[in-house]
N, CA, C and O atoms as CSV, one atom per row, in Angstrom:
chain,resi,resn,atom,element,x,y,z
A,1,UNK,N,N,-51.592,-233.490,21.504
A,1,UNK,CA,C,-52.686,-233.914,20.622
A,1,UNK,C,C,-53.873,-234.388,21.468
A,1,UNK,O,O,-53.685,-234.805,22.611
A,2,UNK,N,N,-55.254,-234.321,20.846
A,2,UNK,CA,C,-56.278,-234.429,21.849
A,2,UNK,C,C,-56.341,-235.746,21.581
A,2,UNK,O,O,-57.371,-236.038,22.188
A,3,UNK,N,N,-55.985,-236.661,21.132
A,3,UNK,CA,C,-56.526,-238.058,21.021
A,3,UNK,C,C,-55.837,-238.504,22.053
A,3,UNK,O,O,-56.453,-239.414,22.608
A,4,UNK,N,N,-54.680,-238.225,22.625
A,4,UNK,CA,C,-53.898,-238.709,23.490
A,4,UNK,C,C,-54.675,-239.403,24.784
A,4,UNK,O,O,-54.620,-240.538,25.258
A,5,UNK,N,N,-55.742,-237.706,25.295
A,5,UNK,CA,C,-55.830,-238.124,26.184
A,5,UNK,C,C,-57.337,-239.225,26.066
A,5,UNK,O,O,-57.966,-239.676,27.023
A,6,UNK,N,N,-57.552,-239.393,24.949
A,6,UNK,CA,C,-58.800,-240.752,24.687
A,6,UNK,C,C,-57.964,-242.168,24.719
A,6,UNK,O,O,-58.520,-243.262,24.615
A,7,UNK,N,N,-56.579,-241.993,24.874
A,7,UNK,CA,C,-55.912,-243.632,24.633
A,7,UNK,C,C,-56.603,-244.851,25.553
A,7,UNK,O,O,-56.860,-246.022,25.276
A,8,UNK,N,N,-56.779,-244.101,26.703
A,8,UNK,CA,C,-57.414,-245.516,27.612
A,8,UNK,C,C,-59.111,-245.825,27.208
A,8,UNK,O,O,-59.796,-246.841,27.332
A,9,UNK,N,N,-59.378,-244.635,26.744
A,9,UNK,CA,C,-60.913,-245.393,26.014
A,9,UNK,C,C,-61.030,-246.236,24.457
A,9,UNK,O,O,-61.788,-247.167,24.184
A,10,UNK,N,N,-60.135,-245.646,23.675
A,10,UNK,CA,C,-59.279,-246.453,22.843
A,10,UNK,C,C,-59.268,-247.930,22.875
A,10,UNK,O,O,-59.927,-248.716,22.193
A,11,UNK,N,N,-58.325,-248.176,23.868
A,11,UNK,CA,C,-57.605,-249.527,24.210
A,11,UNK,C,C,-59.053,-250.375,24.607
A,11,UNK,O,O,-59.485,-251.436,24.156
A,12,UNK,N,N,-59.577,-249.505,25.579
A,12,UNK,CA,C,-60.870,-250.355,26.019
A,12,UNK,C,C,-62.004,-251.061,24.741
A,12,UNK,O,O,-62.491,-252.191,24.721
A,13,UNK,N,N,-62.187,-249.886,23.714
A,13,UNK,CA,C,-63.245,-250.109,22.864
A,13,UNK,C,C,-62.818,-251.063,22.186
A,13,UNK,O,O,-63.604,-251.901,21.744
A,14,UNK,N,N,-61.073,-251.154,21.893
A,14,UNK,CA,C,-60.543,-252.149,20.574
A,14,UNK,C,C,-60.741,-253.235,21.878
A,14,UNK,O,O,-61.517,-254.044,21.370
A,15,UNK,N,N,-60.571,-253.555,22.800
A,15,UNK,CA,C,-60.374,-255.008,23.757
A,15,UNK,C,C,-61.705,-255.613,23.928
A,15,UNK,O,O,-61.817,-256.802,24.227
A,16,UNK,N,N,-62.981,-254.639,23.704
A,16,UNK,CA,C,-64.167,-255.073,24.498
A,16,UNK,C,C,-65.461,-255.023,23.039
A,16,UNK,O,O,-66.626,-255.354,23.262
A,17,UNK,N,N,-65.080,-254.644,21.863
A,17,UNK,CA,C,-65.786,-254.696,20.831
A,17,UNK,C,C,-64.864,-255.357,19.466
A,17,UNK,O,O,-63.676,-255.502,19.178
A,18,UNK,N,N,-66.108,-255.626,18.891
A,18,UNK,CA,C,-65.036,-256.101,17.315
A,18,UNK,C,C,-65.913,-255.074,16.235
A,18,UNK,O,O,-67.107,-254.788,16.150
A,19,UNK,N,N,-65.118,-254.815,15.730
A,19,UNK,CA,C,-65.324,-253.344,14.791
A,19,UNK,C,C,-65.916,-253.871,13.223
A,19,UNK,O,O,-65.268,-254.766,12.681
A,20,UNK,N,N,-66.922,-253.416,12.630
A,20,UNK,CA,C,-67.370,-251.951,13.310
A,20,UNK,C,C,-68.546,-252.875,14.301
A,20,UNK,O,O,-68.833,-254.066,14.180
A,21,UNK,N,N,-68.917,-252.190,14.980
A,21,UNK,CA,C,-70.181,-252.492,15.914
A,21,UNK,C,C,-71.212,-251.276,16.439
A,21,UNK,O,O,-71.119,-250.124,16.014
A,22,UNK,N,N,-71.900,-251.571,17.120
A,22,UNK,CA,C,-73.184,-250.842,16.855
A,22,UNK,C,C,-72.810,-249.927,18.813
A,22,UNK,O,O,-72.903,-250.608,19.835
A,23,UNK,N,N,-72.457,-248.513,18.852
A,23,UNK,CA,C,-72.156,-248.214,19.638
A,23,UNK,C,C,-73.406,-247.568,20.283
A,23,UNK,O,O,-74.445,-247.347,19.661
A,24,UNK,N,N,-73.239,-247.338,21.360
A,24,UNK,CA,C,-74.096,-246.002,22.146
A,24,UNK,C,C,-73.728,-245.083,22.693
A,24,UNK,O,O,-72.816,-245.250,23.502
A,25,UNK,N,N,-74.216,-243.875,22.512
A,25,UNK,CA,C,-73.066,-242.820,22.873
A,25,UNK,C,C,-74.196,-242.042,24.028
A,25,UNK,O,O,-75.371,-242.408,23.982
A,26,UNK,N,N,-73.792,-241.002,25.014
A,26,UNK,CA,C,-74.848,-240.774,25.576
A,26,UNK,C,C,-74.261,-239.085,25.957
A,26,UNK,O,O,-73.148,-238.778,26.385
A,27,UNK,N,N,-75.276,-238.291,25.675
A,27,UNK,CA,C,-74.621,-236.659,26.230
A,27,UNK,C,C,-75.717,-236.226,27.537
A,27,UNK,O,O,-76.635,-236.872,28.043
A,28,UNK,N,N,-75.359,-235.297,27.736
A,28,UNK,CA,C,-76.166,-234.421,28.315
A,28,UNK,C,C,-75.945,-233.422,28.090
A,28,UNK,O,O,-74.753,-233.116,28.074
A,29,UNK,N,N,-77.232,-232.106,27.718
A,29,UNK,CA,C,-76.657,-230.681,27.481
A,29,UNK,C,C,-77.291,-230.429,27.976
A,29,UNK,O,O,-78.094,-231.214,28.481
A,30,UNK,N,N,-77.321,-228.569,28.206
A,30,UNK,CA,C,-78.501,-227.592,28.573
A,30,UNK,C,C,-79.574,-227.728,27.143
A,30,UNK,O,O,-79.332,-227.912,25.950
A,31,UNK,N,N,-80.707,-227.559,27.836
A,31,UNK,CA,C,-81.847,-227.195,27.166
A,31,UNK,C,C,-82.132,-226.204,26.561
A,31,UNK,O,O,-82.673,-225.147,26.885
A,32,UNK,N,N,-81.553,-226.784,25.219
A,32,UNK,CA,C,-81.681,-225.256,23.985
A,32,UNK,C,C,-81.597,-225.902,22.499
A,32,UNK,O,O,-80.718,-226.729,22.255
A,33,UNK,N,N,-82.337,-225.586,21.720
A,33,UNK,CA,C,-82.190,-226.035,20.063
A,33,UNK,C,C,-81.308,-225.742,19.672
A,33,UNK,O,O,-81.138,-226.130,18.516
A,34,UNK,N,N,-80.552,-225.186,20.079
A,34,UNK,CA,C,-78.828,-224.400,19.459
A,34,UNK,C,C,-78.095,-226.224,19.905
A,34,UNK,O,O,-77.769,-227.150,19.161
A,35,UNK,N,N,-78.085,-226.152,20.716
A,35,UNK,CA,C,-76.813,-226.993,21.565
A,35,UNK,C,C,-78.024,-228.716,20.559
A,35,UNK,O,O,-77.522,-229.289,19.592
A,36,UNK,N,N,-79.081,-229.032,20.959
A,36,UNK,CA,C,-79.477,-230.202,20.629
A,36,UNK,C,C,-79.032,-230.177,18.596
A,36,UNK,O,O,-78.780,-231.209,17.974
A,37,UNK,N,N,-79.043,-229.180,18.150
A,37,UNK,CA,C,-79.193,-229.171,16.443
A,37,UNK,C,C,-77.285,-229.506,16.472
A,37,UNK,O,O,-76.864,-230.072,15.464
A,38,UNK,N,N,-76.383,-229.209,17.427
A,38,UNK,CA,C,-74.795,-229.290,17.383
A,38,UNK,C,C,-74.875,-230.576,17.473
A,38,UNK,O,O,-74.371,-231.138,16.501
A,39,UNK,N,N,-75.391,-231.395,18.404
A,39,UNK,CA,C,-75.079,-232.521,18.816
A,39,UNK,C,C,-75.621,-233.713,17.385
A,39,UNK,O,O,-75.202,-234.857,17.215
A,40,UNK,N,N,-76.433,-233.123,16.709
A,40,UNK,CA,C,-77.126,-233.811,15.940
A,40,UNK,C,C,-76.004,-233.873,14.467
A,40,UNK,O,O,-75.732,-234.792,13.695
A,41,UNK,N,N,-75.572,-232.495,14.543
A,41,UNK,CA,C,-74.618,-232.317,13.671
A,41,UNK,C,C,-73.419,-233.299,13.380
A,41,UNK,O,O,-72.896,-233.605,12.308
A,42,UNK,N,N,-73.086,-233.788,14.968
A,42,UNK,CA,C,-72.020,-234.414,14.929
A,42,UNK,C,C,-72.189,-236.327,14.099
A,42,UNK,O,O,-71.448,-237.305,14.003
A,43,UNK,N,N,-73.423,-236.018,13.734
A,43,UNK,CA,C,-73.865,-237.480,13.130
A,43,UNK,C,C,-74.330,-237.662,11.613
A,43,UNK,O,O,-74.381,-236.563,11.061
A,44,UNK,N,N,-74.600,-238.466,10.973
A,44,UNK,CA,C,-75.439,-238.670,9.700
A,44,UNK,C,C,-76.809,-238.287,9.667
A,44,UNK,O,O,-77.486,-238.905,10.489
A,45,UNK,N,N,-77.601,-237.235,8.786
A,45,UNK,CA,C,-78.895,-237.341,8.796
A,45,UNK,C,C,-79.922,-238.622,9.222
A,45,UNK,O,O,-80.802,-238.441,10.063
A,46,UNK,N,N,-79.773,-239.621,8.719
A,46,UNK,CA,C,-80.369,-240.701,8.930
A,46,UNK,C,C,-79.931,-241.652,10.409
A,46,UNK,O,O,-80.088,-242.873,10.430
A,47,UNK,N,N,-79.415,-240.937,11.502
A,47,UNK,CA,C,-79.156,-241.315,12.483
A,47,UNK,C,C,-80.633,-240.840,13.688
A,47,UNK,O,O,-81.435,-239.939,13.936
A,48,UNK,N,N,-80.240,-242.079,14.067
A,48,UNK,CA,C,-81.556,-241.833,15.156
A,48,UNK,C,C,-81.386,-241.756,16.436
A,48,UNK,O,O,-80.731,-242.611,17.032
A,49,UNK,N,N,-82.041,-240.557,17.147
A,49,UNK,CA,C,-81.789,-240.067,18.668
A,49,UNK,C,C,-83.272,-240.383,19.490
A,49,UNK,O,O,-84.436,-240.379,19.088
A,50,UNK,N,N,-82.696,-240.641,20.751
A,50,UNK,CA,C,-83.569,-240.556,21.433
A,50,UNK,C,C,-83.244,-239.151,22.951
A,50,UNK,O,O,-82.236,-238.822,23.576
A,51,UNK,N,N,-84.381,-238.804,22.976
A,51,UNK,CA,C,-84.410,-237.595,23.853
A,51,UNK,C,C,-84.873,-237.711,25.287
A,51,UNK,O,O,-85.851,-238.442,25.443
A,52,UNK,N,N,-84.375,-237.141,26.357
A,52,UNK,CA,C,-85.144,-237.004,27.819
A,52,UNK,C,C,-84.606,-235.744,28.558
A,52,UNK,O,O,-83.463,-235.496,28.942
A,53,UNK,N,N,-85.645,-235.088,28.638
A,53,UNK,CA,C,-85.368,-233.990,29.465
A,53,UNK,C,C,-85.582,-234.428,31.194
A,53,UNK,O,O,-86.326,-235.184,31.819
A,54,UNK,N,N,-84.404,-233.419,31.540
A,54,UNK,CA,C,-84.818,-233.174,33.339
A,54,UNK,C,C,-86.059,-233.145,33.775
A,54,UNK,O,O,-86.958,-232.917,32.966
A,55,UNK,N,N,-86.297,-233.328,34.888
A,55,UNK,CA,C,-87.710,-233.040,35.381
A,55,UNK,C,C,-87.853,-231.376,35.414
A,55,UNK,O,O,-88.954,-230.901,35.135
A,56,UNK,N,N,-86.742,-230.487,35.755
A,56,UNK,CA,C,-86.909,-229.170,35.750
A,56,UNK,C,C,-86.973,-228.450,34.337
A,56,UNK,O,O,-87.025,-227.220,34.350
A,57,UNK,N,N,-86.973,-229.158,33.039
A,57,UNK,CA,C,-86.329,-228.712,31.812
A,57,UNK,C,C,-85.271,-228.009,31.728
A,57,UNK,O,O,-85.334,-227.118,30.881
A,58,UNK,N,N,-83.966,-228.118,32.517
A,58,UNK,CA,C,-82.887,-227.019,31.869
A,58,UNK,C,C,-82.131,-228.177,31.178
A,58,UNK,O,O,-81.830,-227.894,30.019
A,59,UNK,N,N,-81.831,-229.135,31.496
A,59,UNK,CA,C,-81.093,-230.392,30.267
A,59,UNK,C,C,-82.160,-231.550,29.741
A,59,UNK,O,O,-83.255,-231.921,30.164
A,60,UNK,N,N,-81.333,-231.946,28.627
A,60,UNK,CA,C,-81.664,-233.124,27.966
A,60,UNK,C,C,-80.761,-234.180,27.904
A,60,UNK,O,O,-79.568,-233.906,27.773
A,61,UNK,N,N,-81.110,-235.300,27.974
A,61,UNK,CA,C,-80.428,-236.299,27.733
A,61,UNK,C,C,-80.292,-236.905,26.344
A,61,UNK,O,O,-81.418,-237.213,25.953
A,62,UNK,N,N,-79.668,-237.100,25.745
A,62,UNK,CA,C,-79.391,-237.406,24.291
A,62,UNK,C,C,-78.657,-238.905,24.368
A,62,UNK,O,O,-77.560,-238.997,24.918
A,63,UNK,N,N,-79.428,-240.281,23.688
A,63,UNK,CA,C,-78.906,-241.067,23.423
A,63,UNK,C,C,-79.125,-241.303,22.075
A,63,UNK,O,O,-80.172,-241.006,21.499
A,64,UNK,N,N,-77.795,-242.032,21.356
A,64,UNK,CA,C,-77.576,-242.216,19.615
A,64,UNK,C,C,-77.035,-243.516,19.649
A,64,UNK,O,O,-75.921,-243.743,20.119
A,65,UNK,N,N,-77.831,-244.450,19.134
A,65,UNK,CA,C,-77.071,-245.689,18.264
A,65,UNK,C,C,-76.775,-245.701,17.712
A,65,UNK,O,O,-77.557,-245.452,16.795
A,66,UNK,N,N,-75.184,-245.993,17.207
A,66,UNK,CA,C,-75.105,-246.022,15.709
A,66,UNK,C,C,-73.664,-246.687,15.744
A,66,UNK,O,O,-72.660,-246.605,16.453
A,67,UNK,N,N,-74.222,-247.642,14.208
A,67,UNK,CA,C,-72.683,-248.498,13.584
A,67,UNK,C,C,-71.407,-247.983,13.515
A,67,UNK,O,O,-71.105,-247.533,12.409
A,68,UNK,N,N,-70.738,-247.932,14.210
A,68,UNK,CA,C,-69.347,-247.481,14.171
A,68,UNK,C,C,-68.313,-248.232,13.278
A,68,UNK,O,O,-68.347,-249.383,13.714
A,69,UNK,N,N,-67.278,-248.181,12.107
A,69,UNK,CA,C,-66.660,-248.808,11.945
A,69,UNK,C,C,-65.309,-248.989,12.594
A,69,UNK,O,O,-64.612,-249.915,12.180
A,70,UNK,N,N,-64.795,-248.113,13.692
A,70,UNK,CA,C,-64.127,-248.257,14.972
A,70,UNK,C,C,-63.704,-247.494,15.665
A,70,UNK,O,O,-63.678,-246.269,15.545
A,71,UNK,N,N,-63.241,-248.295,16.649
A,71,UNK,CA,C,-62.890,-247.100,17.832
A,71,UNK,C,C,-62.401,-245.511,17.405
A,71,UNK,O,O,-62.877,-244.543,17.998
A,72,UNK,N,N,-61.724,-245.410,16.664
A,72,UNK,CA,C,-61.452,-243.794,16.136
A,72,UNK,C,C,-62.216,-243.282,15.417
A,72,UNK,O,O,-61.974,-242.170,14.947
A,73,UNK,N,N,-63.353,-243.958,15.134
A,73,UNK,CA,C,-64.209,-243.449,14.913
A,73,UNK,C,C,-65.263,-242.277,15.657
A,73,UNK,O,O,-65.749,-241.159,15.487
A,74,UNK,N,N,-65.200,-243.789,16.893
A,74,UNK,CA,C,-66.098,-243.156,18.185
A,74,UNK,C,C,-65.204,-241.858,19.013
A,74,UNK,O,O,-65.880,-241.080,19.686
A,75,UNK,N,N,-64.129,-241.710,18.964
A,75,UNK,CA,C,-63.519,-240.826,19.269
A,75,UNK,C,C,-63.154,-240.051,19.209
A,75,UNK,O,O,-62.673,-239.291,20.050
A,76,UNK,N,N,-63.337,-239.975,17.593
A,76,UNK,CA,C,-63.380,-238.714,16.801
A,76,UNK,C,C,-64.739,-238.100,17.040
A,76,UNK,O,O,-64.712,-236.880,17.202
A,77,UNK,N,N,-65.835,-238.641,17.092
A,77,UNK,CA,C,-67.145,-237.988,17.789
A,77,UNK,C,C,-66.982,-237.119,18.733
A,77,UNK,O,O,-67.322,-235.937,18.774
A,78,UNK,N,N,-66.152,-238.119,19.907
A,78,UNK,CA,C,-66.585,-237.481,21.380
A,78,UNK,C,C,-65.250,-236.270,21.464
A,78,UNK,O,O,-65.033,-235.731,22.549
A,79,UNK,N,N,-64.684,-236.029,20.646
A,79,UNK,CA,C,-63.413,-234.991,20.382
A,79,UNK,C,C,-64.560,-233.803,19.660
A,79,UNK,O,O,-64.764,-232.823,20.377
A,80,UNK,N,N,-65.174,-233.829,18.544
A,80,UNK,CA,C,-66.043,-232.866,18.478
A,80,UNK,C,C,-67.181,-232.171,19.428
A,80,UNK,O,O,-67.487,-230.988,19.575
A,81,UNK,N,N,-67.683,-233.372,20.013
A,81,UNK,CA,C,-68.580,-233.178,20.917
A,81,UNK,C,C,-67.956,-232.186,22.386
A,81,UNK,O,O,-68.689,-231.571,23.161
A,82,UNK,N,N,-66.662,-232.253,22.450
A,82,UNK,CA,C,-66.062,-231.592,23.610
A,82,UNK,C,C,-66.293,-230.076,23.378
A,82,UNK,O,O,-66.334,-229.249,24.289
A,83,UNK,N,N,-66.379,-229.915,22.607
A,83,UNK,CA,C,-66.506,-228.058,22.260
A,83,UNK,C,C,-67.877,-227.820,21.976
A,83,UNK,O,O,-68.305,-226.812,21.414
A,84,UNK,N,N,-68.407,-228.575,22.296
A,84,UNK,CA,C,-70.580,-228.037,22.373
A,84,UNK,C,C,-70.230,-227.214,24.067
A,84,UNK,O,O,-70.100,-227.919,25.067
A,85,UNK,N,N,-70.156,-226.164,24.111
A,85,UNK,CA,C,-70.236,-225.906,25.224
A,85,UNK,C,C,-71.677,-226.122,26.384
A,85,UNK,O,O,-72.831,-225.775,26.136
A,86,UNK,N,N,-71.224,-226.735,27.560
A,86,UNK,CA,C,-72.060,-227.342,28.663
A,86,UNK,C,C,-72.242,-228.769,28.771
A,86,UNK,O,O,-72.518,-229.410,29.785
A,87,UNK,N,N,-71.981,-229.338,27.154
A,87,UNK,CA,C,-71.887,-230.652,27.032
A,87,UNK,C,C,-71.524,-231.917,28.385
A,87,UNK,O,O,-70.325,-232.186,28.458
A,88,UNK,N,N,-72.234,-232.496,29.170
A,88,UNK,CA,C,-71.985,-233.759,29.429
A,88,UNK,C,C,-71.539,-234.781,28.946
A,88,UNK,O,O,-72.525,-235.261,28.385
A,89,UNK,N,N,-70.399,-235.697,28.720
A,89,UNK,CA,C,-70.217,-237.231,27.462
A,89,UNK,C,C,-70.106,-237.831,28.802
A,89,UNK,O,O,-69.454,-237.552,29.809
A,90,UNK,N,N,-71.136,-238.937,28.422
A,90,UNK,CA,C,-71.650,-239.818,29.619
A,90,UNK,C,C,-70.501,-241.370,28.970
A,90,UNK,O,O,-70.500,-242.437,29.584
């Protein structure tokens, strides 16, 4: 099962936050509206991103705040996010 191998980020988020709390998640992809519109997908319309591209433009940096109500929450994110192919999870 893929959650397995998230157990030690798991353990960390339940030891070091109290749920829900306001997380930050951070990617990096290649530079393309395909891959930035996936990543966006993986959230609520009303979620707010902030963007930074490379100095060369082939990636972006993608940071998202947002209220988590807990750790399997956040993990269930970064489990979708694994199949954006090129994806960075910072």
């Amino acid at each position: 099962m893929e959650k397995e191998k998230y157990a030690k980020l798991r353990y960390q988020l339940m030891e070091s936050l109290t749920w829900p709390s306001l997380y930050m998640f951070k990617f990096i992809i290649p530079n393309s509206d395909e891959k930035v519109k996936a990543v966006k997908e993986l959230f609520p319309p009303e979620t707010e991103f902030s963007f930074k591209t490379s100095k060369d433009l082939k990636f972006i940096g993608i940071t998202v705040k947002k209220e988590m109500e807990s750790a399997d929450d956040v993990i269930d994110i970064y489990m979708k996010a694994q199949h954006i192919e090129g994806i960075v999870i910072l």
